[in-house]
N, C-alpha and C positions, 0 to 999 in steps of 0.2 A: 504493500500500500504506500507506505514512505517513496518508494522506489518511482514506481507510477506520480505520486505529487510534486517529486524534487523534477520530473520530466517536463512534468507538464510547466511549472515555476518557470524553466531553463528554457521553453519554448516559447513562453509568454514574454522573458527580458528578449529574447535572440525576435521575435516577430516586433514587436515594440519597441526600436530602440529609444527611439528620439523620447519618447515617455519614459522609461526606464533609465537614460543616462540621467534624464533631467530630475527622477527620484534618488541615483544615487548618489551624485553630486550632491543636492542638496543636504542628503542626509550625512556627505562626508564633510561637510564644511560645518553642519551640525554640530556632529560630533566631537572634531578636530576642535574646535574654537572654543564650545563649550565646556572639554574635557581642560585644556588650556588654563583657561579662565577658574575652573576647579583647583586646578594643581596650584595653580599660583595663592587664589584663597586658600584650600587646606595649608599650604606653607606657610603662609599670615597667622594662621588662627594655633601653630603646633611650633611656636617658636619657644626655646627652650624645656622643651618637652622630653628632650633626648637627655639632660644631663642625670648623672646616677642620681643623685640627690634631691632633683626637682620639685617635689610636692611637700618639702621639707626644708628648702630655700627662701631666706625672703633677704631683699635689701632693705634696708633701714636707711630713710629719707627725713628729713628733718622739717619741718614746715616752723616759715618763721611768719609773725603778723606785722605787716609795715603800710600804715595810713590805712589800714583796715582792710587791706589785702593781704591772703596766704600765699605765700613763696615758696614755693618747693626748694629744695637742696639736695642735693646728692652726696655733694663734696662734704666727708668729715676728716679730723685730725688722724694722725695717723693712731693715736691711743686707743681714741675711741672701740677699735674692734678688739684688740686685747684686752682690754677694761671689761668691756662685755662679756667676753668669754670667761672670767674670769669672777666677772662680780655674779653672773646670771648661771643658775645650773642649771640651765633648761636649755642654755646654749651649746652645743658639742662643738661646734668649729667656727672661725670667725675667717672667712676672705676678704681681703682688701686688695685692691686691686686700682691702679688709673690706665687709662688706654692711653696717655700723654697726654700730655700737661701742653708742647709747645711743637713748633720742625726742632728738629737736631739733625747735625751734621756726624754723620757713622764714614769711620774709612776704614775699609776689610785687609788688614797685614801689609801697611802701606799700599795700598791699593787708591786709586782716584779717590776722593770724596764724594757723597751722596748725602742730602737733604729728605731726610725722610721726617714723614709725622704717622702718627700712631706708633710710636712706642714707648710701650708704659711701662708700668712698675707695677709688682706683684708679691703677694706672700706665695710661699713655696706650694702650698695647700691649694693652690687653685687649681691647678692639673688632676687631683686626684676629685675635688667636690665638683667641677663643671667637668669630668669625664673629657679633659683634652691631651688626647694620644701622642705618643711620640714617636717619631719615623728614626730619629737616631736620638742615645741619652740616655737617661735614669732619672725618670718620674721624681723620685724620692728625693732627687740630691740637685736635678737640675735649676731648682732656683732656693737652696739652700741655706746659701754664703756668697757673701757682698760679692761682688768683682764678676758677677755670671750672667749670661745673656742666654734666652732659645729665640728663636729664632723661627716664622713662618715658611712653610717648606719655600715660599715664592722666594721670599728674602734673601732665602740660601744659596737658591739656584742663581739669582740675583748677583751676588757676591763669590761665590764659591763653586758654580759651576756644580753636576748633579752627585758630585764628590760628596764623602760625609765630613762636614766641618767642624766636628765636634774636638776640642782644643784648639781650635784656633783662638784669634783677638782680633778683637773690632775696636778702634779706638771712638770713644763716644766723646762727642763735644770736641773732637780734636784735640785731646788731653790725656781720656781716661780711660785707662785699657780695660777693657772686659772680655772674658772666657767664655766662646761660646760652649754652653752642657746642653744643649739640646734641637731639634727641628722637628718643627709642630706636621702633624698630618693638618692638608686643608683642614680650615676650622668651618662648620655648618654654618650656609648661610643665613638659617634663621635661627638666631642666635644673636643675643643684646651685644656679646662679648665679639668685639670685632679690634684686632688690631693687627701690627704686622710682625711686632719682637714685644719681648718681657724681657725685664731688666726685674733681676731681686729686688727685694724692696729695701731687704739690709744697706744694699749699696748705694740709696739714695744720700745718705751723708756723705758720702766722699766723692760726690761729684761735683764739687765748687759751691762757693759760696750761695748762689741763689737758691739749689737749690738743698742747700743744708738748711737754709733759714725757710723757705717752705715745708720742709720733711717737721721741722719742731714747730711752726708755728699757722701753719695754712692748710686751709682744709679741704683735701684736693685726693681725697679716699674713697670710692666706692666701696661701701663696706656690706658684704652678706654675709649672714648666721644662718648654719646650719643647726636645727632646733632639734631635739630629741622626741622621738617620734610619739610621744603622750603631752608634747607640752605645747601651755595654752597661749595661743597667742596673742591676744586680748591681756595678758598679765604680761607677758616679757616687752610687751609696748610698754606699760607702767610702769616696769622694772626701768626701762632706760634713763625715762627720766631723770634718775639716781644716779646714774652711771658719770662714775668722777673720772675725770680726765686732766692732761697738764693744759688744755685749751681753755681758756674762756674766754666767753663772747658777752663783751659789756653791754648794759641796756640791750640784751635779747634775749625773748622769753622764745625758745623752742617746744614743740610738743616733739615726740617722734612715730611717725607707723610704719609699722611695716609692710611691704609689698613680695609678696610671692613672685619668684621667679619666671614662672611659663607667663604671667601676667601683666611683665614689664612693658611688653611690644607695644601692646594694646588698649589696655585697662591700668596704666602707672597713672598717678595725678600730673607727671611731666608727658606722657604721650599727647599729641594731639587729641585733638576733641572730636575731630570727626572720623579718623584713623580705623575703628570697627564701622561706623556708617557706609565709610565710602568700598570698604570690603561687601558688606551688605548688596551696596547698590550693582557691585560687580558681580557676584554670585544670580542678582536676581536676571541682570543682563545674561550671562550665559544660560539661564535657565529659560528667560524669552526666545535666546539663538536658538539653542535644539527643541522649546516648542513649537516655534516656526519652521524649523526642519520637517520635524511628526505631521506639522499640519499642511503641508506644500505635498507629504506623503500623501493622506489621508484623503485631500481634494481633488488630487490628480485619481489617485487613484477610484475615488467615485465618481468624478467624471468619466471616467471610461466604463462604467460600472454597465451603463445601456450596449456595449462596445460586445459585452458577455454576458447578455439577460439571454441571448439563446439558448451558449451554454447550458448557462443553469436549468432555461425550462426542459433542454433537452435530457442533461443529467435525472432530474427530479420525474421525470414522465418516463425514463425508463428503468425508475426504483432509487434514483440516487436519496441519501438521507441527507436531513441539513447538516450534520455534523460533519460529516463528510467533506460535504464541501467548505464547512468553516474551517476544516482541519486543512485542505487545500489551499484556501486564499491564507491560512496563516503561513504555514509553511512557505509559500511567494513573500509573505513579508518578512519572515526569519533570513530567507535567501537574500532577496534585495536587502537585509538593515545589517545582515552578515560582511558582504558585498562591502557596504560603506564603513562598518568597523574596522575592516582589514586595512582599506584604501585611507581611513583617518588615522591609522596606527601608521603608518609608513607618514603621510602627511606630518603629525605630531611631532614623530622623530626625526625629522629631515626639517624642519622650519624651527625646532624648538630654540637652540641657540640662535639664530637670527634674530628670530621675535623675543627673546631674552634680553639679548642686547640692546635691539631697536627700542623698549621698551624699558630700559635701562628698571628691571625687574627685581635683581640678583637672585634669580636663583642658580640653581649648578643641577647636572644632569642628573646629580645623583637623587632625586625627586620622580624620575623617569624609573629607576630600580627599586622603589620601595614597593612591600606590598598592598599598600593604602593605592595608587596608581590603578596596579590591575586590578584591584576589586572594584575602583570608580568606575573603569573602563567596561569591565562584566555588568556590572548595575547599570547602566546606560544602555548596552549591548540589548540586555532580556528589555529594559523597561521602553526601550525603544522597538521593540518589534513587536513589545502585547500592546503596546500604545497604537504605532500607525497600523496593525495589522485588525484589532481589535475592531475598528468602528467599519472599513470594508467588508470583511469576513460577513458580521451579522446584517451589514444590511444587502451585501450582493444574496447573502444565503435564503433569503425572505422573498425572493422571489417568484411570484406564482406561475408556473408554467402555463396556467392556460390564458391569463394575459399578456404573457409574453408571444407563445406562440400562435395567439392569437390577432395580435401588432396592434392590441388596444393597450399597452402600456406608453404612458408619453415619454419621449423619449426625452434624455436629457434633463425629466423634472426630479428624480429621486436626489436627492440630497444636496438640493439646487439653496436650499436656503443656510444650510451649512458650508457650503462652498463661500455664499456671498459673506458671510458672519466671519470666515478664515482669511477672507482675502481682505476683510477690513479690517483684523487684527494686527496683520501682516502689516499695510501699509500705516496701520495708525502706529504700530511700536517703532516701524520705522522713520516716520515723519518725528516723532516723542524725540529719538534720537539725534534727529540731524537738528532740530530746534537746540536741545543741550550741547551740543560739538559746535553749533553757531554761538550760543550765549557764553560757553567757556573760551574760546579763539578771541571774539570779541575784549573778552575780558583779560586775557594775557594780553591782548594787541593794546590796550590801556595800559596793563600794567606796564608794558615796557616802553612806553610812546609819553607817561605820564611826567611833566617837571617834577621834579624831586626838589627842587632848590639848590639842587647842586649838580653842578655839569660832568660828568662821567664820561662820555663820550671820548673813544681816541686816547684813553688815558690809560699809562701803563706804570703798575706799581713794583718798582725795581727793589726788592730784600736787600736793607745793609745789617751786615755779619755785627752784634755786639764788641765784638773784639776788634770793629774799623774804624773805632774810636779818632787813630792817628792818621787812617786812611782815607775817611771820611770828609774832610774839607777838599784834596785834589781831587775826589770823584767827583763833589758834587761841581767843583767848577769847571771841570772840563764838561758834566751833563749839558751845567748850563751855557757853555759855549756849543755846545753841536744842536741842543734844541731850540735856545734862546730864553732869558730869564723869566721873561711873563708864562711860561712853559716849563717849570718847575717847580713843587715845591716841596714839604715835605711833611710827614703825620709817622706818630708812632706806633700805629695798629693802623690792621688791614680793613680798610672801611668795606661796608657791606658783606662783613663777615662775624663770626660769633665771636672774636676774640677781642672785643673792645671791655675796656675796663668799665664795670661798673661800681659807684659807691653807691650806699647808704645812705643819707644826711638828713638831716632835721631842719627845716626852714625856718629861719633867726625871727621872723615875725611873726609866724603862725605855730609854731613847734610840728608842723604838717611832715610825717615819714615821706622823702622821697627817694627812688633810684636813679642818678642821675650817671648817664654815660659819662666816660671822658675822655678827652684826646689831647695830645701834646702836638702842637702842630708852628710853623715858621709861621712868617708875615707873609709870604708869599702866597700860601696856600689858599685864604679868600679870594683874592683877584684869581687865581688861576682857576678855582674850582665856582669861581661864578657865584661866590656866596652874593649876598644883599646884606647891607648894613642897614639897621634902625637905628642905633646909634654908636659912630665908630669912637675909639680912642680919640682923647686930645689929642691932634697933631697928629693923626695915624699917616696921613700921607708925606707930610715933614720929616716925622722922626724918626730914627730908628727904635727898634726895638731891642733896649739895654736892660731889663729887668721884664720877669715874670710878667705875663697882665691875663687875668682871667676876662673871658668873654663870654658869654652865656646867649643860650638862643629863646624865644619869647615863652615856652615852654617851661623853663623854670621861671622865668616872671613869673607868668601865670599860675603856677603850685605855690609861690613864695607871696604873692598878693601885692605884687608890685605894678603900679600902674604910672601911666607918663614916663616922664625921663628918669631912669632908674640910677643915673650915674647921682645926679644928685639926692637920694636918699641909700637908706641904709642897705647893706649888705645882703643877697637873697640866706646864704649861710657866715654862718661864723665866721670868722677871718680870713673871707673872699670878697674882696670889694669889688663893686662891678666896673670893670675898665671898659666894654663894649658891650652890644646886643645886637646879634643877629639874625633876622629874618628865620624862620622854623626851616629848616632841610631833613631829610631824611637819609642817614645811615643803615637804616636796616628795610625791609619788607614793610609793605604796605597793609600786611594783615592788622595793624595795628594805627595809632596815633604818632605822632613823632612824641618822641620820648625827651623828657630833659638832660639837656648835654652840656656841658659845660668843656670850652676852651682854653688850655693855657697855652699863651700865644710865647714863645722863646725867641732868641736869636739862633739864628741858623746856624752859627759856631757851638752852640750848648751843646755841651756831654748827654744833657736831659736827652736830646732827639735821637740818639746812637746807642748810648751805656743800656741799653737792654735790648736793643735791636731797633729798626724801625724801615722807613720804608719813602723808598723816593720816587714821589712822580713824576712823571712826565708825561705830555701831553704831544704826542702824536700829531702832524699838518693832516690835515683831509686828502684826500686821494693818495697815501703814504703807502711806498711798498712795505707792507708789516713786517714780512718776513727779513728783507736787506734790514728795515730800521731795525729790528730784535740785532742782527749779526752787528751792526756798526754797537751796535749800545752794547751790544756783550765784549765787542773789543775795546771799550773802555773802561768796560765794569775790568776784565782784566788785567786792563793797564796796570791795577790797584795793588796790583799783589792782592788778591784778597783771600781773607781766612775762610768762606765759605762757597761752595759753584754758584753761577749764574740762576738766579731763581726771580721769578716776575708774573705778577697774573695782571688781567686787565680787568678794570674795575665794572663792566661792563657785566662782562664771564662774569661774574663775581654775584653780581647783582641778579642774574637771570638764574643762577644757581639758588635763591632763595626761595624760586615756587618752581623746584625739580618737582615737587608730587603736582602742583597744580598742570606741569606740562607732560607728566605722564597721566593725568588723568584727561589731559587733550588727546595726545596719542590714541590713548586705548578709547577713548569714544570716538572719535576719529574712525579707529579700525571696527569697531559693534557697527557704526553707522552704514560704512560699506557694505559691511558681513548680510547686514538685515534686508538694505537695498538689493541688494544681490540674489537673494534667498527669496524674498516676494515678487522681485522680477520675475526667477526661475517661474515660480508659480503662475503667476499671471500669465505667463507665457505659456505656460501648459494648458489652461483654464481656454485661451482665446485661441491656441490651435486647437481645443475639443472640440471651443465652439464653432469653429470654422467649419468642422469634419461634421457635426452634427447639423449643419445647415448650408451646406455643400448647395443641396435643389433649390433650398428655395433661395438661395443665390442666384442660381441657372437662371429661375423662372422671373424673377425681380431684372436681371439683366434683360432677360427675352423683353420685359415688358418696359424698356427703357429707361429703370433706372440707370442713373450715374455714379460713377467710382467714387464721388466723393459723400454722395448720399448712404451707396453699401459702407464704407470706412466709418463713417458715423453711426447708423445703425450698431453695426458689430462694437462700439467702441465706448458708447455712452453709457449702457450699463455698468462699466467695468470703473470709466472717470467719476460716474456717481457714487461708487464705492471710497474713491479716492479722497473726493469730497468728504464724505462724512467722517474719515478717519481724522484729516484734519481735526473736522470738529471733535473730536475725543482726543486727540495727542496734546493741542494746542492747553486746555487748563493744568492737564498732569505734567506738561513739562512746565508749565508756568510757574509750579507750586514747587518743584525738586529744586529748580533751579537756584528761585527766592532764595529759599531754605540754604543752598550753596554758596549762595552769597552772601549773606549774612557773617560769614567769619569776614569780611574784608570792612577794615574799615574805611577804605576806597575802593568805589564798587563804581560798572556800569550801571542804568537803567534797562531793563531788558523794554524794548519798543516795540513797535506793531509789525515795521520791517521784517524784523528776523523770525517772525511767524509766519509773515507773507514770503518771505525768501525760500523758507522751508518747503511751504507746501504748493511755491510753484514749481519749486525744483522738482520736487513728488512726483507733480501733474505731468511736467513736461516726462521724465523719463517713464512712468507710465503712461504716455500716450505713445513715443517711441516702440516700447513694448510689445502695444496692442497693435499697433500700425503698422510694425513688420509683419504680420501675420497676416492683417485685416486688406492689408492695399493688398498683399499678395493672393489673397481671395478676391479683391474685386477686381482683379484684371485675369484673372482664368476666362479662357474660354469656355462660355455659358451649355456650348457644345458637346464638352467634356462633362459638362454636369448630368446633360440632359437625356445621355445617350443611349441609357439603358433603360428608359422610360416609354 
């Protein structure tokens, strides 16, 4: 019996094609995208899930209260986790851990120097509580005793070629030897713990002065406890409270909680806010892709349904049972959703790193080899072939043979209202779609087109090495002889990046808690960077700049309850008199408010601008070969002798790197939106060549009688645009409302307009009429001849 159905199946794809490619295409694009879309969610939602200890892991975050705002902190002293361990018996293990504090310059056994960031420092106990492997080493010992480094396998290879490097020395900072004891197997990429080397933690004092005085006095420790598998966590939070340390923090009152490990990604008070939503809204995405796969099945396939009503009556009139034939028409859809598994498994695998990367996603192949993969893919498999096989089956099997073989069944009307209902699903999810891919593009093309108050454009932030203290005045004047002066200047943090300092303070008039950023920056740096002055220094244009002058932007006025001219009244904090006020700019991302920042303006000879590192602009002519101008600036940065390689980012890159997830969530709607178009096309186009073949004569006859090509083309056409129509009307509110709701985190936002609803659903319009039109014209210009001939 099997035998006989898998034939007859294999006869109906091979007689069928053009039907049949167009179901398994569809359902392998289904699949493919949907199963995708899965894998990258379950990877989100099972991040550190793998370590031995996991459900027994939490990090201890500190939340402080400032102007009636809670502060998350991550950063504690180094004490703090021995103290813990040590005052709390509930505690069994304390990891501390920083994934780096700063770049540091690493050179492998005299080898070139290399600028790398992420490398941190660690207790020895991390490899064995976070389950991270060693490719060459001893677990136990490799991060033991001061003076020790492991190393990520990349690192290694990096350095050391695919050799084992274990006893070699990496000189760190360009001073301080360290021993490599170990090389990490790739670390999982989901996983909070992302760095490139560990450096012991012991040997944080004997790496110079800054940061011996951070290791005693700064709190820059991710610290997790491993708790005892009975103990209460609700009490070891209360317990911290107590927990004495050589730190204290004047005027701040901490609570502390703790956060379980698999729950950091997602669910920390420091995660994003919408970070499980916008998972959510992917998962429901893939889930509408392969229902519209199922349903492009399901349609197609009962539109042909009149195509095999003989079949049936003839099977049933010589004894066939229904079951039979439902057991037949399933079997066609196990074969067909079979068919498109095999062909999305090769798809999946063949496209996966590409759209990985494209997608700048992280994951790694090894998400392809777990067993959670195949069992997604088997579940899809079954659920998709009881699905599109299920609703054909019972209603081809219902059949009456003697109104079939009687030709009083209308043809073409069984399952005429479910088709219409599938193909306005289709197009309304897909229109949903291209409306959010319009509102979000929109809204990046703001975010990067938007004044900032500060000029970014063309400008390239050159790293000077701490240690180019002496070197530092002949760089910067030959910079400024090859760029020219007004085209340079200088700041000592990377603007539109996380590593700007921030303080604390108390506002002298109000006692009001504020955070205010800060930067150490030349005279030059407002002219060059386009600031706006509200009120500049006495003599700013006159005099040089021989003493400190704080400048502040309207923002801490405004927290400090400063109004009018601020120079002549008091101070916004304690022993900062206000020397200028500038105009509000933005340094960081637009998700927010400009923040209060505060300026100390220096001479360009200050040790202040160098003695910890800093960073020199320059600013690029328009139509500028980038690449020659990088090589000419590098052969001066070398002139320098300098203690550290050539390193520069552009403040640009910088800036556009702060909504990496808002542009991978353009990407990936982007890519849903094609997917979906695509997918309702297929359909559509199967639907209007049924309907073609279903109305073949009285085409013939319509022509015989003088209709016109363009009157058949409309006929066949406006049923199908009417559907198109109304989907609009159902996409248009629901994407109205997701959208809002998306926007909402910006605190500069588009308006979304009427446009981008009209844009959407002409676009719709026009590529469904395309559609139907290839089908429809090529039905109205047959020879009516050919219709009519066997009549």
């Amino acid at each position: 019996m099997l035998t006989n159905y898998l034939k007859i199946a294999f006869r109906q794809l091979r007689t069928n094609a053009l039907f049949s490619f167009m179901n398994i295409l569809g359902l392998t694009v289904g699949l493919a995208v949907s199963t995708f879309i899965a894998l990258y969610v379950w990877h989100e939602f099972h991040y550190d899930r793998h370590h031995p200890f996991a459900d027994r892991t939490y990090r201890i975050l500190s939340v402080v209260n400032y102007g009636g705002e809670d502060v998350s902190i991550p950063g504690l002293h180094e004490a703090f986790g021995t103290e813990a361990k040590r005052q709390i018996p509930e505690v069994e293990t304390a990891v501390r851990v920083s994934e780096g504090l700063a770049e540091v310059v690493l050179q492998p056994d005299g080898n070139p120097r290399f600028k790398e960031e992420k490398i941190g420092f660690a207790d020895a106990s991390i490899l064995s509580v976070m389950g991270i492997r060693l490719r060459w080493g001893d677990a136990k010992t490799a991060l033991s005793e001061p003076g020790r480094i492991v190393l990520t396998r990349v690192l290694a290879e990096k350095y050391f070629g695919p050799n084992n490097p274990v006893g070699r020395t990496i000189q760190y900072d360009k001073q301080y030897p360290l021993t490599v004891s170990g090389v990490l197997e790739e670390l999982p990429t989901n996983s909070v713990l992302q760095f490139r080397a560990l450096v012991s933690l012991s040997s944080m004092p004997t790496l110079g002065p800054v940061r011996q005085n951070m290791y005693k006095a700064g709190g820059f420790l991710t610290t997790y406890l491993v708790l005892r598998p009975d103990a209460d966590v609700r009490l070891v939070e209360r317990k911290l409270k107590k927990v004495v340390t050589s730190l204290v923090f004047k005027d701040i009152t901490s609570r502390y909680i703790l956060e379980p490990l698999p729950s950091l990604h997602l669910d920390s008070q420091m995660a994003p806010k919408n970070a499980r939503q916008t998972l959510y809204i992917f998962l429901t995405v893939a889930l509408v892709i392969l229902v519209l796969a199922v349903i492009n099945y399901i349609s197609l396939t009962t539109a042909r349904a009149t195509k095999r009503a003989r079949e049936v009556g003839v099977r049933k009139a010589v004894g066939g049972l229904r079951n039979e034939l439902i057991g037949q028409f399933f079997t066609e859809s196990f074969l067909t959703t079979t068919l498109a598994f095999i062909l999305s498994l090769g798809v999946l695998q063949a496209l996966f790193p590409w759209a990985n990367q494209a997608l700048d996603l992280h994951m790694d192949n090894r998400v392809l080899q777990q067993g959670a993969y195949w069992m997604l893919m088997l579940v899809l498999w079954l659920g998709c072939s009881l699905l599109a096989g299920s609703y054909p089956a019972l209603l081809l099997s219902r059949f009456r043979p003697q109104e079939v073989l009687k030709g009083t069944m209308s043809s073409g009307r069984s399952g005429a209202t479910v088709r219409r209902v599938f193909t306005t699903v289709q197009f309304a999810t897909s229109i949903g779609l291209l409306i959010c891919s319009i509102v979000l593009y929109t809204q990046m093309r703001f975010l990067r087109t938007k004044n900032l108050g500060i000029n970014r454009a063309q400008v390239v932030a050159l790293a000077v090495d701490a240690e180019m203290v002496s070197q530092f005045p002949a760089l910067r004047d030959d910079v400024r002889q090859w760029a020219g002066p007004e085209n340079t200047a200088v700041s000592n943090a990377a603007i539109f990046t996380n590593n700007i300092s921030m303080w604390f303070m108390n506002t002298a008039k109000t006692k009001k808690q504020v955070i205010v950023q800060m930067l150490t920056v030349d005279k030059n740096f407002f002219g060059m960077m386009g600031i706006r002055w509200l009120y500049p220094p006495e003599g700013w244009e006159k005099k040089p700049v021989t003493e400190p002058l704080n400048v502040f932007n309207e923002a801490v006025m405004k927290a400090a309850d400063i109004k009018g001219n601020p120079q002549s009244q008091g101070p916004p904090f304690k022993g900062m008199e206000t020397a200028g006020v500038v105009a509000d700019f933005h340094i960081g991302s637009l998700h927010g408010p400009v923040s209060p920042l505060r300026l100390e303006v220096v001479s360009d000879t200050a040790k202040a601008l160098v003695e910890r590192g800093s960073y020199l602009l320059v600013r690029l002519q328009p139509h500028t070969d980038v690449e020659q101008a990088l090589r000419e600036l590098k052969t001066i940065y070398d002139r320098s002798k300098p203690t550290a390689p050539f390193d520069y980012y552009f403040l640009d890159d910088a800036y556009n790197k702060l909504y990496t997830k808002e542009q991978q969530l353009l990407r990936l709607f982007n890519g849903f939106t094609g997917l979906t178009l695509l997918v309702a096309c297929l359909g559509l186009l199967g639907l209007i060549t049924f309907s073609v073949e279903a109305r073949t004569k009285e085409i013939g006859i319509r022509k015989v009688l003088g209709a016109s090509v363009s009157g058949i083309v409309l006929l066949l056409s406006r049923d199908f645009l009417k559907l198109v129509g109304i989907s609009m009307l159902v996409a248009a509110p629901v994407a109205w409302y997701v959208m809002d709701k998306w926007l909402q985190d910006f605190e500069y936002k588009v308006s979304m307009e009427w446009w981008m609803f009209a844009l959407a659903g002409g676009f719709a319009v026009v590529l469904a009429t395309l559609t139907v039109s290839f089908q429809s014209i090529r039905a109205a210009l047959t020879n009516p001849v050919k219709s009519l001939k066997t009549e």
